[in-house]
Structure formats: C-alpha cells, structure tokens
PDB file with SEQRES, HELIX, SHEET and CRYST1 records, atoms N, CA, C and O in Angstrom:
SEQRES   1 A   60  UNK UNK UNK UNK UNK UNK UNK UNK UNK UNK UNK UNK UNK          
SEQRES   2 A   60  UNK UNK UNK UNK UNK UNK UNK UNK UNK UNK UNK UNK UNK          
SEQRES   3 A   60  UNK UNK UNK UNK UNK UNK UNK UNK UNK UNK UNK UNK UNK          
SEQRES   4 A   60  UNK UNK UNK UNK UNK UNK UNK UNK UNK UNK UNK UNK UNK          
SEQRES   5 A   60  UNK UNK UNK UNK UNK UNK UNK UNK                              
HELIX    1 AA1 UNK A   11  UNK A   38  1                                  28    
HELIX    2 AA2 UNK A   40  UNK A   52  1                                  13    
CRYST1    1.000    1.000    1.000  90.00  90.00  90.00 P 1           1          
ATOM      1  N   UNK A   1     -38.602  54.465  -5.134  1.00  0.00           N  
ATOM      2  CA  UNK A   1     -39.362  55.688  -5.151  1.00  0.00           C  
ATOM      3  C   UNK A   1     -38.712  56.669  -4.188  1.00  0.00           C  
ATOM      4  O   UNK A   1     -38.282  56.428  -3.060  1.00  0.00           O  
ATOM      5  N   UNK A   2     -38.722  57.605  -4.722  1.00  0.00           N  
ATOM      6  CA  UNK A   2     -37.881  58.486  -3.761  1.00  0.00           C  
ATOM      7  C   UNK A   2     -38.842  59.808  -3.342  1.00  0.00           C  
ATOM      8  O   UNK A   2     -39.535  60.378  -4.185  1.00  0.00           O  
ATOM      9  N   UNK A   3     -38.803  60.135  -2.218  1.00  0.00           N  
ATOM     10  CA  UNK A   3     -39.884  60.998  -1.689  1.00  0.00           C  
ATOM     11  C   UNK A   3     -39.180  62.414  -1.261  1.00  0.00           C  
ATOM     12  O   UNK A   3     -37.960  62.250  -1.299  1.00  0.00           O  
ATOM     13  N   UNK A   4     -39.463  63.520  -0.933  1.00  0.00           N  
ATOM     14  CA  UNK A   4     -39.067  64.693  -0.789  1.00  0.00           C  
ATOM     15  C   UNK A   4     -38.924  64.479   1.257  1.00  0.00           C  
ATOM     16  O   UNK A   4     -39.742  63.977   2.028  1.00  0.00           O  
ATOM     17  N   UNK A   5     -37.900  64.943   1.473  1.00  0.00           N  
ATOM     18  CA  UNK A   5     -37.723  64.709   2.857  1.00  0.00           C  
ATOM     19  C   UNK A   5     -38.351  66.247   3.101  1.00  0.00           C  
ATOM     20  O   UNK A   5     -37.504  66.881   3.730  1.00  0.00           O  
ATOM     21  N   UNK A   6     -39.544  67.081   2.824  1.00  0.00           N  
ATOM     22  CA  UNK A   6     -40.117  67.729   3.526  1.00  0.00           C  
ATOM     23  C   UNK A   6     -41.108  69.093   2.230  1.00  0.00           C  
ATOM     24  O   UNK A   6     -40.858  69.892   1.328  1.00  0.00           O  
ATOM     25  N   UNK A   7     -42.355  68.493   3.089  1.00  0.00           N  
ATOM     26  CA  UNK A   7     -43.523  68.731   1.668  1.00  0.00           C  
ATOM     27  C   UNK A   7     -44.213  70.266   2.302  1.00  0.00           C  
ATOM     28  O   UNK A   7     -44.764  70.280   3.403  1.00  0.00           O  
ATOM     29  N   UNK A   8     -44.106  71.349   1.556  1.00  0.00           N  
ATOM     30  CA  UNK A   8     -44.735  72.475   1.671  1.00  0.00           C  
ATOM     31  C   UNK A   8     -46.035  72.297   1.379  1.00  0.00           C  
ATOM     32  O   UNK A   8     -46.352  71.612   0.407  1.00  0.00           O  
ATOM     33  N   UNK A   9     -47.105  72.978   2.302  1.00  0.00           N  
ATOM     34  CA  UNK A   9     -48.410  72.701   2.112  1.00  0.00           C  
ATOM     35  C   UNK A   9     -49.175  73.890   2.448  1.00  0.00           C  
ATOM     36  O   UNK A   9     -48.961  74.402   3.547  1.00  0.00           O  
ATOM     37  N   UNK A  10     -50.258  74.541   1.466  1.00  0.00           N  
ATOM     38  CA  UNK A  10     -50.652  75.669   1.925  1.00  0.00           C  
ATOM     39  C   UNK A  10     -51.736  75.230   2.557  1.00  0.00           C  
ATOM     40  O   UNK A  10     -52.409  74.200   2.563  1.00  0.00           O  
ATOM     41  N   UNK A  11     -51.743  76.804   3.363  1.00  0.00           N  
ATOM     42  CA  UNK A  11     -52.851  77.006   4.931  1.00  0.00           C  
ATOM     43  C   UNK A  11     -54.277  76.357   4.222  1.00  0.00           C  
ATOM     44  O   UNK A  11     -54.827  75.656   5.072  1.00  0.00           O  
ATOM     45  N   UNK A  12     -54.917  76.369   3.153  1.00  0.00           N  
ATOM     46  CA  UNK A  12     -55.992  75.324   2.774  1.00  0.00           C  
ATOM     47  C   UNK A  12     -55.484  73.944   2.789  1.00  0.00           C  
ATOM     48  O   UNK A  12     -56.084  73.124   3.484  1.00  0.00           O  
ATOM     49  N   UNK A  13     -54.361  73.552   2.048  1.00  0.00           N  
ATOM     50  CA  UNK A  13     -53.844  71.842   2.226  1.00  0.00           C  
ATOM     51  C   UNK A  13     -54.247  71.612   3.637  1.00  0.00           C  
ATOM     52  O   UNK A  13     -55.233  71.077   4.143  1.00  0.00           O  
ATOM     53  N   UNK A  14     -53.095  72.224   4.156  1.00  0.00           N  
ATOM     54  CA  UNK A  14     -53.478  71.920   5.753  1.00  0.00           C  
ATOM     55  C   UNK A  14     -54.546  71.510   6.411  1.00  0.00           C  
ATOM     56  O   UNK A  14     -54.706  70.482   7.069  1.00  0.00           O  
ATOM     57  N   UNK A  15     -55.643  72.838   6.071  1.00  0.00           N  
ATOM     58  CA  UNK A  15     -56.906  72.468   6.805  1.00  0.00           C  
ATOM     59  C   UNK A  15     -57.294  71.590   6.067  1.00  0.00           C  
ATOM     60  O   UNK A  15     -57.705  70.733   6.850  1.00  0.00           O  
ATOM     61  N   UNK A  16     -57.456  71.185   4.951  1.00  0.00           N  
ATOM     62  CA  UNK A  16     -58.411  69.816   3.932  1.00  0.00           C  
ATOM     63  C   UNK A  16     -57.751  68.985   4.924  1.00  0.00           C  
ATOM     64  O   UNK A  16     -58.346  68.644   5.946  1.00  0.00           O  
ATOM     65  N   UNK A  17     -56.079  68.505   4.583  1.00  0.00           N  
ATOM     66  CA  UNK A  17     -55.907  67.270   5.902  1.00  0.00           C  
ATOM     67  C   UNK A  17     -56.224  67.238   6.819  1.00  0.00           C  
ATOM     68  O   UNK A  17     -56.786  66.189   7.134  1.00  0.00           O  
ATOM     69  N   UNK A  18     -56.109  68.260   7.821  1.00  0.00           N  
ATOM     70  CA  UNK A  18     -56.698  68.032   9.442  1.00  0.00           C  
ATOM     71  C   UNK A  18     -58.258  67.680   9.486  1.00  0.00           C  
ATOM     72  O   UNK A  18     -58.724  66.973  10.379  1.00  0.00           O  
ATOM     73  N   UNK A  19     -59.126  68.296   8.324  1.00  0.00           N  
ATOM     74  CA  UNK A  19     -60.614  68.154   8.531  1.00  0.00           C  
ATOM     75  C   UNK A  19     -60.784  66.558   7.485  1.00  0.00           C  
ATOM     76  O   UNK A  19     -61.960  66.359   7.177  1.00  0.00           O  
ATOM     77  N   UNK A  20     -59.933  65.638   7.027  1.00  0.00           N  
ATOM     78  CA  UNK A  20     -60.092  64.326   6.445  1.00  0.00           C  
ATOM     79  C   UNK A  20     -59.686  63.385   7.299  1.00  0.00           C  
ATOM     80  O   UNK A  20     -60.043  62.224   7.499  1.00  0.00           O  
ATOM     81  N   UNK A  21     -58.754  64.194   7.840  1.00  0.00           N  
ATOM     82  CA  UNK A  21     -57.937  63.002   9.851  1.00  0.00           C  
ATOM     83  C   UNK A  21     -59.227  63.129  10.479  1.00  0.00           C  
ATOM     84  O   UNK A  21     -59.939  62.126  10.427  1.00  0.00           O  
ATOM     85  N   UNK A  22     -59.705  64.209  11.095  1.00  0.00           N  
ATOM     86  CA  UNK A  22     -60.754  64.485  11.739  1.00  0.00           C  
ATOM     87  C   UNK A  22     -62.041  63.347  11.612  1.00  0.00           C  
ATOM     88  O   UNK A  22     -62.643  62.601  12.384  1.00  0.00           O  
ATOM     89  N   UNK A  23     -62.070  63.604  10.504  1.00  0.00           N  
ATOM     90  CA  UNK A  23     -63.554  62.739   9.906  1.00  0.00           C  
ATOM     91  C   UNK A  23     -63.325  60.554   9.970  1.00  0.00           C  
ATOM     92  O   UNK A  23     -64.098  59.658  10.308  1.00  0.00           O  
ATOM     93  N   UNK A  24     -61.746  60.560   9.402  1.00  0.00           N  
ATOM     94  CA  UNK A  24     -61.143  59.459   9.701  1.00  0.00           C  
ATOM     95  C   UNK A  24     -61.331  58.952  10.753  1.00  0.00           C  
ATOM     96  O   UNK A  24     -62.156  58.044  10.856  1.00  0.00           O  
ATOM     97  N   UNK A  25     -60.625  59.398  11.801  1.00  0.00           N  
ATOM     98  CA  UNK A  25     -60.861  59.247  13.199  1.00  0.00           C  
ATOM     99  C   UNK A  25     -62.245  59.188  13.818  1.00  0.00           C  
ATOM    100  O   UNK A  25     -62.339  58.269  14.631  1.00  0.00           O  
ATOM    101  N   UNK A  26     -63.515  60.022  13.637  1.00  0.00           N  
ATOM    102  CA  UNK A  26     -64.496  59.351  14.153  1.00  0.00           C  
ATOM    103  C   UNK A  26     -64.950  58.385  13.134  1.00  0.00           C  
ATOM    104  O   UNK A  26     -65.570  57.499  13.721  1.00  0.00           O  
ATOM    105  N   UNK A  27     -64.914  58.179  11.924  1.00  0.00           N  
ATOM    106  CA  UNK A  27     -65.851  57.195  11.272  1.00  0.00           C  
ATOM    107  C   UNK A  27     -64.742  56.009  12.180  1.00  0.00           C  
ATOM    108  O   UNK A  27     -65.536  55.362  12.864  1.00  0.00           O  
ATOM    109  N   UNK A  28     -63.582  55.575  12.412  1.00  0.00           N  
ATOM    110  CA  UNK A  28     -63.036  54.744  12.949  1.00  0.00           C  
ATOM    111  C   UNK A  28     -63.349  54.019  14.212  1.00  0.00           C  
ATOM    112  O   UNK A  28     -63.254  52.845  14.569  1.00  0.00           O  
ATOM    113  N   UNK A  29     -63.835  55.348  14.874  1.00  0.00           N  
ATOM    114  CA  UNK A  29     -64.842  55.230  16.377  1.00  0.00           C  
ATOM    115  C   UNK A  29     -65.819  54.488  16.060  1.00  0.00           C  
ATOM    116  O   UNK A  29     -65.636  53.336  16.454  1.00  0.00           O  
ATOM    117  N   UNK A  30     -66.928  54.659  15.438  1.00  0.00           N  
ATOM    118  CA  UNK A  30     -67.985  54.952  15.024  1.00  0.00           C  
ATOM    119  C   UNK A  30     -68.259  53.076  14.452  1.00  0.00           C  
ATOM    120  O   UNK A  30     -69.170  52.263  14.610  1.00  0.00           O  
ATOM    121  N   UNK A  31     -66.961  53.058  13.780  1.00  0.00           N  
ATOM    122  CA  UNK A  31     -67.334  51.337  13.292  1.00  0.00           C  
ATOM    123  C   UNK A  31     -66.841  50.160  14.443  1.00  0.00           C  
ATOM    124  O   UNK A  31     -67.516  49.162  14.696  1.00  0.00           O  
ATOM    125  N   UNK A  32     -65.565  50.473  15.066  1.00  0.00           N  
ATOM    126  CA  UNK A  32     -65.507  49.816  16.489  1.00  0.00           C  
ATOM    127  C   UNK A  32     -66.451  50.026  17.519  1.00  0.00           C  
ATOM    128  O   UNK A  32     -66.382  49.206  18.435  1.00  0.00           O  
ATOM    129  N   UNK A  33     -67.503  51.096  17.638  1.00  0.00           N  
ATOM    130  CA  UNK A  33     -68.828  50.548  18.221  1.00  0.00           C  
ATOM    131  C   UNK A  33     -69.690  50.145  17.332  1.00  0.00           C  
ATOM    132  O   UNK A  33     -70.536  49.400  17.828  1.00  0.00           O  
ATOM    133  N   UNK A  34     -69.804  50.321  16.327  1.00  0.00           N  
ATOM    134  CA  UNK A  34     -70.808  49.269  15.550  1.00  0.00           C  
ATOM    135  C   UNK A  34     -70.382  47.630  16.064  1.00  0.00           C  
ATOM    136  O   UNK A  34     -71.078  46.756  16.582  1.00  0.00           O  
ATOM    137  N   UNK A  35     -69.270  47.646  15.764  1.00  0.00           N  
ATOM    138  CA  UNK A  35     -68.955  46.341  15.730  1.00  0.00           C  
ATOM    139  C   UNK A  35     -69.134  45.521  17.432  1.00  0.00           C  
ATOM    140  O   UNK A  35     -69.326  44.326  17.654  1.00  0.00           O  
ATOM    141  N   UNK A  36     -69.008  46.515  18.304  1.00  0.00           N  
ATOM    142  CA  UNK A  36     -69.378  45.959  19.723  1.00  0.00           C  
ATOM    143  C   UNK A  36     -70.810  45.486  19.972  1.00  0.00           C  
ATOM    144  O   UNK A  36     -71.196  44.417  20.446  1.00  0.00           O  
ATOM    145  N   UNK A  37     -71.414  46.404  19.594  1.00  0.00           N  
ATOM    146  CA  UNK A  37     -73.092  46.812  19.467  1.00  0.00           C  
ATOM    147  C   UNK A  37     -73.261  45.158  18.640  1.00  0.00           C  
ATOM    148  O   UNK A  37     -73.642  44.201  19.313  1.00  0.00           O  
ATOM    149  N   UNK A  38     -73.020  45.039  17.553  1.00  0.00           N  
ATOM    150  CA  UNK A  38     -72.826  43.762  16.695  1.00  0.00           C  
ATOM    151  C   UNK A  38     -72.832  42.477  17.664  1.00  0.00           C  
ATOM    152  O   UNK A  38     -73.483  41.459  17.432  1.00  0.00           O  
ATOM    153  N   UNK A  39     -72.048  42.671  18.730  1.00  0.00           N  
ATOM    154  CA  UNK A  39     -71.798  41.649  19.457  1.00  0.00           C  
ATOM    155  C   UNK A  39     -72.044  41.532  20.666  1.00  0.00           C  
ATOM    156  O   UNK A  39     -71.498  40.668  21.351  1.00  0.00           O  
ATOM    157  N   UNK A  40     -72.872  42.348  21.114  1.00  0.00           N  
ATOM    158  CA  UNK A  40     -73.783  43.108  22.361  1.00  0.00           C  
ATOM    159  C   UNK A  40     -74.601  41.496  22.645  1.00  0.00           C  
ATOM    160  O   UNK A  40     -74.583  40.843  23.688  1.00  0.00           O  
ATOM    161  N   UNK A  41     -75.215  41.191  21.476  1.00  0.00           N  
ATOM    162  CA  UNK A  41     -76.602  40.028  21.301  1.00  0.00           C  
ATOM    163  C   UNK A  41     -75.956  38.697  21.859  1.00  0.00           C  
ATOM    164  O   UNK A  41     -76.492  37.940  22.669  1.00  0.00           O  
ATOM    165  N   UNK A  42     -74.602  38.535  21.234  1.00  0.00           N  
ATOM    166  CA  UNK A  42     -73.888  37.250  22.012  1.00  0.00           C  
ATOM    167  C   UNK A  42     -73.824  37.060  23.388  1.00  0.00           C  
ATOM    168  O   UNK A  42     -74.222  36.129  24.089  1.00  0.00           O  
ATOM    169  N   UNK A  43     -73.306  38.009  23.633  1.00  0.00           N  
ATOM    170  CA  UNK A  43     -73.359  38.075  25.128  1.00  0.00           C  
ATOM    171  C   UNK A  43     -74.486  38.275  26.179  1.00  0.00           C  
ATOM    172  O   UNK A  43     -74.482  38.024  27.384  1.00  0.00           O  
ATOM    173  N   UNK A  44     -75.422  38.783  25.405  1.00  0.00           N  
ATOM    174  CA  UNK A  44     -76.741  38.958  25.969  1.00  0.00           C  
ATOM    175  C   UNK A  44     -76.914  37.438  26.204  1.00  0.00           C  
ATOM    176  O   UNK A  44     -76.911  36.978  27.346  1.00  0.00           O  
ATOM    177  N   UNK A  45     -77.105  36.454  24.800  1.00  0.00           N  
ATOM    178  CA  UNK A  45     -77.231  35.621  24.848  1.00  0.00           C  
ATOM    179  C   UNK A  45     -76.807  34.240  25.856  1.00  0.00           C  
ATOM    180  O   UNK A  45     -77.428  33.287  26.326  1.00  0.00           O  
ATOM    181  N   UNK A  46     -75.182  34.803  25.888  1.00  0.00           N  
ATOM    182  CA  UNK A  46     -75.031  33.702  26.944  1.00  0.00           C  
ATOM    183  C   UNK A  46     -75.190  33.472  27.997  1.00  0.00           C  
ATOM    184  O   UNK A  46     -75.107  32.439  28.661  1.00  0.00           O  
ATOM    185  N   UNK A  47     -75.566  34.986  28.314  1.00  0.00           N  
ATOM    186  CA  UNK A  47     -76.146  35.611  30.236  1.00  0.00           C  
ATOM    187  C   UNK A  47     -77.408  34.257  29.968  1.00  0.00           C  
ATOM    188  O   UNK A  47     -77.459  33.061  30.253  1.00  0.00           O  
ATOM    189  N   UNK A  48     -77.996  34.897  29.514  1.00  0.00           N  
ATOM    190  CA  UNK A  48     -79.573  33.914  29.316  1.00  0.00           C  
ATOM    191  C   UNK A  48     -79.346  32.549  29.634  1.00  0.00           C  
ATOM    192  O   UNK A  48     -79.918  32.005  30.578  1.00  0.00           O  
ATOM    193  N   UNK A  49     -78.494  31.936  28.850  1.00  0.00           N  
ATOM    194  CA  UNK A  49     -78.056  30.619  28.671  1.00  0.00           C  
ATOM    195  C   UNK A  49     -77.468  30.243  30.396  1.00  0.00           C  
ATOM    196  O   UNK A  49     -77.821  29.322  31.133  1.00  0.00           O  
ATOM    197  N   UNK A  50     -76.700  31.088  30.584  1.00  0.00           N  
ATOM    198  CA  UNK A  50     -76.112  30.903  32.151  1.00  0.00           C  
ATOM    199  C   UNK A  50     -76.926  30.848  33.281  1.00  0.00           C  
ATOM    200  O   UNK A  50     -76.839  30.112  34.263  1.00  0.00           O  
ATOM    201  N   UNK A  51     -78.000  32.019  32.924  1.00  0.00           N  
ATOM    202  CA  UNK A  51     -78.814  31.922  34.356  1.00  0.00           C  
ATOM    203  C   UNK A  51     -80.023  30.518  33.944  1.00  0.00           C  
ATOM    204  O   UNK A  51     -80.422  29.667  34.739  1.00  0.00           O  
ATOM    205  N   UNK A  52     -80.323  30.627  32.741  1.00  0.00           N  
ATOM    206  CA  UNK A  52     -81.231  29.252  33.210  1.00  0.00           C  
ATOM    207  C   UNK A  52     -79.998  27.725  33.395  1.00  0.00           C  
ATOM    208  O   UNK A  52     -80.435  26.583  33.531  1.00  0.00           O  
ATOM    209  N   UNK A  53     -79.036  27.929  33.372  1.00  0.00           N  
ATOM    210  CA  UNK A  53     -78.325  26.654  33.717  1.00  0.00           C  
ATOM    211  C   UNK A  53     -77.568  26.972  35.413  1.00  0.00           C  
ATOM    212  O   UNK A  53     -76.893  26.181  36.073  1.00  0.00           O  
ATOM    213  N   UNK A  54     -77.951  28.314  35.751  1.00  0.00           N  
ATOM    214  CA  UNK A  54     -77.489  28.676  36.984  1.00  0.00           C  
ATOM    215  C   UNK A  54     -75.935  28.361  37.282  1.00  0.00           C  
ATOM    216  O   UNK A  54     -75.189  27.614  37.914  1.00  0.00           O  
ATOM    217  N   UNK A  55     -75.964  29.326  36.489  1.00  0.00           N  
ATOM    218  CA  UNK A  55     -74.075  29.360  36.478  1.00  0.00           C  
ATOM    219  C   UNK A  55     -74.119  30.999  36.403  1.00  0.00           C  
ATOM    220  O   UNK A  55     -74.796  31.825  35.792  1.00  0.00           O  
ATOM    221  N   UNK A  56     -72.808  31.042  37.550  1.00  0.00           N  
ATOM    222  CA  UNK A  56     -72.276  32.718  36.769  1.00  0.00           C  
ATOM    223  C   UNK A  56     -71.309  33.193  35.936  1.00  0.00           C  
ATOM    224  O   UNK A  56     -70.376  32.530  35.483  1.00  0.00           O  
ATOM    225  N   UNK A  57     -71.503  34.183  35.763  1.00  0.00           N  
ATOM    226  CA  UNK A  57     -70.443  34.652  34.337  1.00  0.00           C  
ATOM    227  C   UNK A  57     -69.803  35.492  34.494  1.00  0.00           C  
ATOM    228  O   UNK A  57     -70.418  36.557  34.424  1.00  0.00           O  
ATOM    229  N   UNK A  58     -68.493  35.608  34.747  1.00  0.00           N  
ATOM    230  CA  UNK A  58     -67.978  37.015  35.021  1.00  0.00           C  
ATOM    231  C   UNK A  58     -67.197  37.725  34.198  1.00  0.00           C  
ATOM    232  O   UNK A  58     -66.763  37.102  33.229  1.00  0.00           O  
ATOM    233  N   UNK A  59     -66.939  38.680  34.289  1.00  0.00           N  
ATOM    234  CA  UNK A  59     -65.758  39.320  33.045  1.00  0.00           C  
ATOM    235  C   UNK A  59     -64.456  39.405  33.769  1.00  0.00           C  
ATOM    236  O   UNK A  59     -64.251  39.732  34.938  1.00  0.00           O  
ATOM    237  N   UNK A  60     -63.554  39.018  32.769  1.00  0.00           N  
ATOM    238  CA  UNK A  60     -62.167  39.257  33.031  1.00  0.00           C  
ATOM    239  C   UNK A  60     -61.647  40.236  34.079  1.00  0.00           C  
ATOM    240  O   UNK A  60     -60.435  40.382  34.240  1.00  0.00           O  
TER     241      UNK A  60                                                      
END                                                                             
C-alpha cells in the first residue's frame, strides 16, 4: 500500500481531527479512572482484612 508522503487538509478537516483527538483523549482518561475506581473496592478490601489481622500495608 502506498501512502502519499504528505496529505492536504482543509481548515474544517483540521478542526474535525483536532476536536475527535480531543474527545479521544478524554474518553481515554475517563476509562483509566473507571477502571481504578473498579479497583478502589480491592484494596479497600484488603485494608479491612489487614487491620483485623493487625498487619500493615504499605504502598510501594
């Protein structure tokens, strides 16, 4: 496949891409804290687990 070593794009192209990066980029945010939040409960969990076995837990 052979590609054009350099693509003309009018001042609307442009903005449609920058405002689809834009939107990319936070939904990207947006699911790497979902996914923390997701895993918030584990760790909640093992605090729990630690202090009634009276152990501490530290982070890296």
């Amino acid at each position: 496949m052979c590609l054009p070593s350099s693509v003309v794009w009018t001042p609307r192209e442009t903005e449609l891409a920058l405002w689809a990066f834009r939107k990319w980029r936070f939904y990207q945010f947006t699911s790497l804290r979902d996914l923390l939040w997701g895993n918030a409960i584990f760790l909640k969990e093992a605090n729990a687990i630690s202090v009634e076995l009276k152990k501490k837990v530290g982070c890296l």
